[in-house]
C-alpha positions in Angstrom: 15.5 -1.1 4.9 14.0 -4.3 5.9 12.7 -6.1 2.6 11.0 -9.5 4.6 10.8 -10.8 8.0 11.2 -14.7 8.1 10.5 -16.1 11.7 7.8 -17.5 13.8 4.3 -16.0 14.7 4.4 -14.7 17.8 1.0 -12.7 17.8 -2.3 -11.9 15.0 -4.5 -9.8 15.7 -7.5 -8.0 13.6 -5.1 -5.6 11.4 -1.3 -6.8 12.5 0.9 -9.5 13.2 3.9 -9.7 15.7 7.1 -11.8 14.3 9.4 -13.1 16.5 12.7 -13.1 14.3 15.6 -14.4 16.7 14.2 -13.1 19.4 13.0 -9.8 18.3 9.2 -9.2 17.9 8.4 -7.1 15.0 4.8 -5.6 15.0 3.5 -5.8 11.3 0.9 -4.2 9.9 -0.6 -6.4 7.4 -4.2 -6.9 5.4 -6.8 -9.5 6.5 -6.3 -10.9 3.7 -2.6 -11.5 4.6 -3.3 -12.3 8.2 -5.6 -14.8 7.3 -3.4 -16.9 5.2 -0.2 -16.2 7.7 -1.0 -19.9 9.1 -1.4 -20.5 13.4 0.2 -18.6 16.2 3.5 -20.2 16.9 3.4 -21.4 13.4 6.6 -20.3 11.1 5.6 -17.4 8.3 7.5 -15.3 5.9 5.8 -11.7 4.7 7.2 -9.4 2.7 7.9 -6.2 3.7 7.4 -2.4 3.2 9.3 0.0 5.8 7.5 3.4 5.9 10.1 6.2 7.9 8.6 9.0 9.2 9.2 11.6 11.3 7.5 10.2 14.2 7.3 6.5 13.5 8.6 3.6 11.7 5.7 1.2 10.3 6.5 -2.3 8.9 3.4 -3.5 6.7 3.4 -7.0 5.6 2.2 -8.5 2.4 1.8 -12.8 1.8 2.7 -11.8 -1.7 5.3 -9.3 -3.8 2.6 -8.7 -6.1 -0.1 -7.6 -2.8 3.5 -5.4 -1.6 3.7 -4.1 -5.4 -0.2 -3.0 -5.4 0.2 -0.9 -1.6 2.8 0.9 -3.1 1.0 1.9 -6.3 -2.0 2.6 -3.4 -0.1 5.0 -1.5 1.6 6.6 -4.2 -2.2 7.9 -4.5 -2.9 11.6 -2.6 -5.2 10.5 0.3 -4.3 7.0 0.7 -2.2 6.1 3.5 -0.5 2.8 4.8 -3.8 2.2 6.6 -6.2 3.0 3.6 -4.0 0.6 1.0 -4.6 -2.8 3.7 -8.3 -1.8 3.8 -8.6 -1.8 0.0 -6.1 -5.0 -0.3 -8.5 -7.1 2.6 -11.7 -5.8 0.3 -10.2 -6.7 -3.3 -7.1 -9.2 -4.6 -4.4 -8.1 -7.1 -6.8 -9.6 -9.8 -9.5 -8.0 -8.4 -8.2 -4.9 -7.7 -6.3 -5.0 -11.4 -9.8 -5.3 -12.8 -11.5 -2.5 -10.6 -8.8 0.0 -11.8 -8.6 -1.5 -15.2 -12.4 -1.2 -15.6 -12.4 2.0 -13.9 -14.8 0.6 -11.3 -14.5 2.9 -8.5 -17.5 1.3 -6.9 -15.7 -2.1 -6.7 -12.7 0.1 -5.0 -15.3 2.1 -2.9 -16.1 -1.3 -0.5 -13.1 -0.8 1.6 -13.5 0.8 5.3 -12.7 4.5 4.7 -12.8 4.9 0.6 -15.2 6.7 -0.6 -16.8 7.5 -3.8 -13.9 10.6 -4.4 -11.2 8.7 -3.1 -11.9 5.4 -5.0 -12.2 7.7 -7.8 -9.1 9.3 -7.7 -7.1 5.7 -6.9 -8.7 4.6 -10.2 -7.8 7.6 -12.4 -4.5 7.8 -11.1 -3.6 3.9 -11.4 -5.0 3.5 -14.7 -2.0 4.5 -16.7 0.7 3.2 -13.9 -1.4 -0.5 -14.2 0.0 -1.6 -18.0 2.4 -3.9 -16.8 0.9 -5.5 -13.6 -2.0 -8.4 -13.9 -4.8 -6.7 -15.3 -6.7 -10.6 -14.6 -8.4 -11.2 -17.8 -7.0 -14.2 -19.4 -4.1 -13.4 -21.7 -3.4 -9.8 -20.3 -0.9 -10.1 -17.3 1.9 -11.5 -19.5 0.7 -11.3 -23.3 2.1 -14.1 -25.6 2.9 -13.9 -29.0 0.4 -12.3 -31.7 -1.2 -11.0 -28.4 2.3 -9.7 -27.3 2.7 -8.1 -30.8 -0.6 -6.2 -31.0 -0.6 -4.4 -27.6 3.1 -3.4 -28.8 1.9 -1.9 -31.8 -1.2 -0.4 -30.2 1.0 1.5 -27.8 3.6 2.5 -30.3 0.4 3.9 -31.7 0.4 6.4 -28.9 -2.3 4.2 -26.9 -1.7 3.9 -22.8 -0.6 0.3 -22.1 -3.6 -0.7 -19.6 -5.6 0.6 -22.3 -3.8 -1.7 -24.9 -3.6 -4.6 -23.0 -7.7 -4.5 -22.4 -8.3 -4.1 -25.4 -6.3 -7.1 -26.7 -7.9 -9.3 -24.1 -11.1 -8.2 -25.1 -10.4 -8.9 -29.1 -8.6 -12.3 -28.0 -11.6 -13.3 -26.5 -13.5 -12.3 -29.2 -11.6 -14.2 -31.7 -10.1 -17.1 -29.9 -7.2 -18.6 -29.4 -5.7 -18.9 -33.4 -6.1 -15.1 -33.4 -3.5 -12.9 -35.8 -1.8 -10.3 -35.1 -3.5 -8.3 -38.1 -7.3 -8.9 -36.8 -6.1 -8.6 -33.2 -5.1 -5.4 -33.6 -8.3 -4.1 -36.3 -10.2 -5.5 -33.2 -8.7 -3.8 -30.6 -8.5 -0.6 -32.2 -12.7 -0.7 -32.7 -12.6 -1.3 -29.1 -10.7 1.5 -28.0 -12.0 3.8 -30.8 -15.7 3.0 -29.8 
């Protein structure tokens, strides 16, 4: 499996790259998003790399980021969205963006890509939800919880709560109470929340 192509940028076009790695040009799939940050044509880039094997072809998609790679798997772990599908929706939406859209259930935020619609975006957003707890949900405090915060989504998902449910919840009581927040009111907040 090829994890990341390091080498120069032999090509960029609208929806792929070619990298010449030693002398080998490797076509690569990649978000506008990506492409856009992959620096000049001749220029030297690193992307990291998902290898999708099929039966009739073998497609290399690119990523600028592990956490962009991490969100096309979760993507296309989805029924109905494809290699294709996932860059759309990563050159529409960020990780933070796209954290929030799923996090929020926000299908219309998802919806803005080429070739998701309304059922589709839908279905990426129910079907994340629960896989989303420990990625970057993007509200302060949330991707990487410290202390009391840390504490209270622990106990609210001991509680039997989904963790992207928990973790929202906290963010939304840490806001609410600031910064010298216990664990105690953090949680009695958060549990209003989710119980509202």
């Amino acid at each position: 499996m090829i994890a990341r192509l390091t080498g120069l940028l032999a090509e960029s076009a609208a929806d792929h790259a070619v990298i010449d790695v030693g002398g080998v040009g490797y076509l690569v799939q990649a978000s506008t998003r990506t492409l856009s940050v992959s620096g000049p044509v001749g220029g030297s880039v690193m992307l990291f790399i998902e290898m999708q094997v099929r039966e009739d072809a073998m497609t290399l998609f690119g990523f600028g980021s592990a956490g962009e790679r991490d969100w096309f798997r979760l993507l296309t772990g989805v029924q109905g969205v494809g290699g294709r599908v996932a860059l759309s929706i990563l050159s529409v939406l960020d990780a933070d963006e796209l954290a929030k859209a799923v996090a929020g259930g926000d299908a219309a935020m998802v919806s803005r890509a080429n070739g998701v619609g309304p059922k589709l975006a839908g279905r990426i957003v129910n079907e994340l939800k629960d896989k989303v707890g420990g990625i970057a949900i993007g509200a302060p405090g949330v991707a990487s919880p410290k202390g009391a915060a840390s504490d209270a989504v622990s106990a609210l998902i001991n509680l039997g709560f989904r963790p992207a449910e928990a973790n929202i919840a906290v963010a939304v009581a840490g806001d609410e109470l600031g910064a010298g927040a216990t664990l105690d009111a953090l949680v009695r907040v958060a549990l209003k929340r989710i119980v509202a």
